[in-house]
C-alpha positions in Angstrom: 19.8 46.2 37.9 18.9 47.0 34.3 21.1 44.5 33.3 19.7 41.7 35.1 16.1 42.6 34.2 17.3 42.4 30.1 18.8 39.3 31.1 16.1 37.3 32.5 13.3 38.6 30.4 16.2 37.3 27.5 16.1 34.2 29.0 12.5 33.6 29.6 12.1 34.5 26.1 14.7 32.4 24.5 13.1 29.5 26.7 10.0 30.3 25.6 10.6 30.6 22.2 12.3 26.9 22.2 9.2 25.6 24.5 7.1 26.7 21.3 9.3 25.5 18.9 9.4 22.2 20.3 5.6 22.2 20.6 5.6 23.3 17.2 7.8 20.2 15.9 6.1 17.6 18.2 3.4 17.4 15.7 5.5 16.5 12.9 5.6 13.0 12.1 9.3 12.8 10.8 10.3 14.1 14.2 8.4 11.4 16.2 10.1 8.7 14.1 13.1 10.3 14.6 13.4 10.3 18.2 11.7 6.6 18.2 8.6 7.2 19.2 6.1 6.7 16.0 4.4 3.4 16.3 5.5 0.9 13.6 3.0 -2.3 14.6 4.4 -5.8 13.3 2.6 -6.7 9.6 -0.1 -9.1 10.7 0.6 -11.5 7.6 4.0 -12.2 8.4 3.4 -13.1 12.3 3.8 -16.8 12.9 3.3 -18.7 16.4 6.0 -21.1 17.2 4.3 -24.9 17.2 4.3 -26.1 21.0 6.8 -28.1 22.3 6.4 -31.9 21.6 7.4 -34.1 24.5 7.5 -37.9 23.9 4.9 -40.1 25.7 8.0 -41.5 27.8 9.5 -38.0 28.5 13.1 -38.3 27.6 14.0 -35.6 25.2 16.5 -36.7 22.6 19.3 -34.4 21.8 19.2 -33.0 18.4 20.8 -34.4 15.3 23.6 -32.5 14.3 22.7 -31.5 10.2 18.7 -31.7 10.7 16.5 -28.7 10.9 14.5 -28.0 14.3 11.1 -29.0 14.4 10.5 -25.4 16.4 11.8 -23.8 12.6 8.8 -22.6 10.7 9.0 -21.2 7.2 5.7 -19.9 6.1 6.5 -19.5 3.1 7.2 -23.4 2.8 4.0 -24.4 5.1 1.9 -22.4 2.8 2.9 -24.2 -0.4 2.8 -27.6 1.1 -0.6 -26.3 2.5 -2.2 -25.5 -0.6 0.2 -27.7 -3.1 1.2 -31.1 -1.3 4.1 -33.1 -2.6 5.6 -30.1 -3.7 8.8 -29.2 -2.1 10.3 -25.9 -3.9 8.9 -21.9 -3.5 8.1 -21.4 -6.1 7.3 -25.1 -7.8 9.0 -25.8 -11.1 7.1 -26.2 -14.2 5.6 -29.5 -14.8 6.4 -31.5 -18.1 3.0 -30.7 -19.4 3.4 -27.2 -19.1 7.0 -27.1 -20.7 5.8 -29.4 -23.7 2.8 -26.7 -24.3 5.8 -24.2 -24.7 7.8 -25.6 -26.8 4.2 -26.3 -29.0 3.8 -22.5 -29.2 7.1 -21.6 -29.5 7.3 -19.7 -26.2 10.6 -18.2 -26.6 9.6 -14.6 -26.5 12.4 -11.7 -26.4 13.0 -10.5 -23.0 13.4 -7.2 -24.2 10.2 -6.9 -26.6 9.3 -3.3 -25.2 12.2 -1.5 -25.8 13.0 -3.0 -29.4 11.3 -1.1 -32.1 11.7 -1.8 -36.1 11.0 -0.1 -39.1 7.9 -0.7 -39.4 6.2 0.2 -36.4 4.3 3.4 -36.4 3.7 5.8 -33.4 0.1 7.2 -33.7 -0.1 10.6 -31.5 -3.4 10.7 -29.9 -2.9 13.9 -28.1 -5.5 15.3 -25.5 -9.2 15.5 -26.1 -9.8 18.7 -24.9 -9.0 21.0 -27.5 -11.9 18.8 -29.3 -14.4 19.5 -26.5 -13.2 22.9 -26.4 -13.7 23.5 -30.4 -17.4 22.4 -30.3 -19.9 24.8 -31.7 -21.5 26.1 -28.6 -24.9 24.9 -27.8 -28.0 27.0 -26.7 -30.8 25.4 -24.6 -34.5 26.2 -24.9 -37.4 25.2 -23.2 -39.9 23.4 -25.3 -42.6 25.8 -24.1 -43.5 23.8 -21.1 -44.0 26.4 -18.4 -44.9 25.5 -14.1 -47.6 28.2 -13.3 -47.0 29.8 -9.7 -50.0 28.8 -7.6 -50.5 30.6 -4.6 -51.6 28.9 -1.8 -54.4 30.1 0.5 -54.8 29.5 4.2 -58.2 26.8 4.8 -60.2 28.8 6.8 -61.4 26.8 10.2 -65.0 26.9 11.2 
């Protein structure tokens, strides 16, 4: 009978001990995207609607041509630059003729690498923190320049 008793109330605890534990974890966020159930919405910038279907005015649909993209294919990344650039076919557009002859005027062929190359002559100036400055200043006392606000005591109006 004893047994039984140590039993149970050793179950009920165990089972209530994982019911806690699990409420305890159910507020974590790694465990809700674990299991699947943290919300992950679609990135509004990248959702495209497909264009509608075109039928022709005489309703016979003509099979595709083998080698030529669907119509239904959108790349928005393609739409947007002939949007905004038309005539232009590549992402991104190559430089125009112009723009290559002003680089070769100002001899545009920088190193790649510029950052990491250092020579002899370059310097490295420490600036080090400011706050030991701040914190070496001769302390500074502040005194009133005499003005003083007199306390004036306010009296109740007496009503007739």
């Amino acid at each position: 009978m004893r047994m039984q008793r140590l039993r149970r109330s050793l179950t009920i605890g165990s089972s209530g001990l994982a019911l806690f534990a699990l409420m305890g974890l159910g507020g974590c966020a790694w465990l809700s995207d674990a299991v699947g159930s943290g919300k992950h919405p679609p990135d509004e910038f990248v959702v495209v609607n497909k264009r509608p279907l075109v039928v022709p005015p005489d309703f016979k649909l003509r099979p595709p041509e083998p080698g030529k993209p669907s119509p239904q294919n959108i790349q928005p990344a393609r739409e947007v630059v002939s949007a905004l650039f038309p005539g232009v076919t590549e992402v991104p557009p190559k430089p125009s003729k112009g723009e290559l002859a002003l680089l070769d005027q100002i001899a545009a062929d920088g190193d790649s690498n510029v950052r990491s190359n250092v020579t002899e002559g370059t310097e490295v100036v420490e600036k080090g923190p400011m706050l030991p400055e701040i914190l070496d200043l001769p302390p500074r006392r502040l005194e009133s320049d005499g003005a003083t606000i007199e306390h004036v005591r306010s009296e109740p109006v007496s009503q007739p």
